[in-house]
N, C-alpha and C positions, 0 to 999 in steps of 0.2 A: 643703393647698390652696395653689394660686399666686397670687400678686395684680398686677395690671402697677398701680401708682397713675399715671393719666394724666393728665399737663396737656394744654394744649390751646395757647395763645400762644405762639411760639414752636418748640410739637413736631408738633402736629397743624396747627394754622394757622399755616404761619411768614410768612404776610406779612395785616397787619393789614385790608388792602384786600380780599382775598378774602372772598367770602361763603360759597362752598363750599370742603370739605376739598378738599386736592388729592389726588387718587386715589391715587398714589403711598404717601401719609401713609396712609391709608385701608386699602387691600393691605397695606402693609408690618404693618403691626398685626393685620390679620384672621391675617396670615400667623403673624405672632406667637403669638398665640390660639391659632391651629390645632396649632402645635407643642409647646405650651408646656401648654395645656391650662389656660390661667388666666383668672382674670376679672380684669372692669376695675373700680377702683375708682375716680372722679373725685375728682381731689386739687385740681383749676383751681380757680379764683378763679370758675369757670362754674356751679361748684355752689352758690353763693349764692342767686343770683333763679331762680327757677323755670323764667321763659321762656329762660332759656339751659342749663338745664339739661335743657329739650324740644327744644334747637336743634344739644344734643349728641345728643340719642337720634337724632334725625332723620338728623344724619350718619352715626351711628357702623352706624344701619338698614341704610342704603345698601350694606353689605358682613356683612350679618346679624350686627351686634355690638349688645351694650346693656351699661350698665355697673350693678352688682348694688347697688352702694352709694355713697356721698361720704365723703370726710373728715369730722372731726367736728370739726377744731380751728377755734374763734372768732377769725379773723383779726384782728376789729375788736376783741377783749381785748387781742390782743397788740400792735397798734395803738397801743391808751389806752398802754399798761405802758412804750413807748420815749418 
């Protein structure tokens, strides 16, 4: 199986002002997907609170995507540890 792990600041939203994906970002991934035959796994910092991580299904909707799973690594552990 393939995995794309996607952030989102930066890849998918590159300007922090935006409230929607900009479709370009949006395409270029479905596109991806299509070819690639992989699923998405939310690696963003979006995976944390819930409401953003319904505010990524909503985008990712928009061009028939959803992502299967999130990362699992505790960013606020590794936070404490530096």
């Amino acid at each position: 199986m393939k995995y794309i792990f996607l952030d989102i600041d930066g890849v998918m939203l590159p300007f922090t002002s935006i409230v929607d994906y900009p479709t370009y970002t949006l395409n270029n991934l479905a596109m991806i997907v299509e070819q690639t035959g992989a699923q998405i796994v939310l690696s963003s910092m979006w995976r944390f609170r819930e409401d953003d991580k319904q505010e990524v299904k909503r985008q990712l909707a928009k061009v028939g995507l959803d992502f299967v799973d999130t990362t699992t690594i505790d960013m606020k552990k590794i936070w404490r540890m530096k």
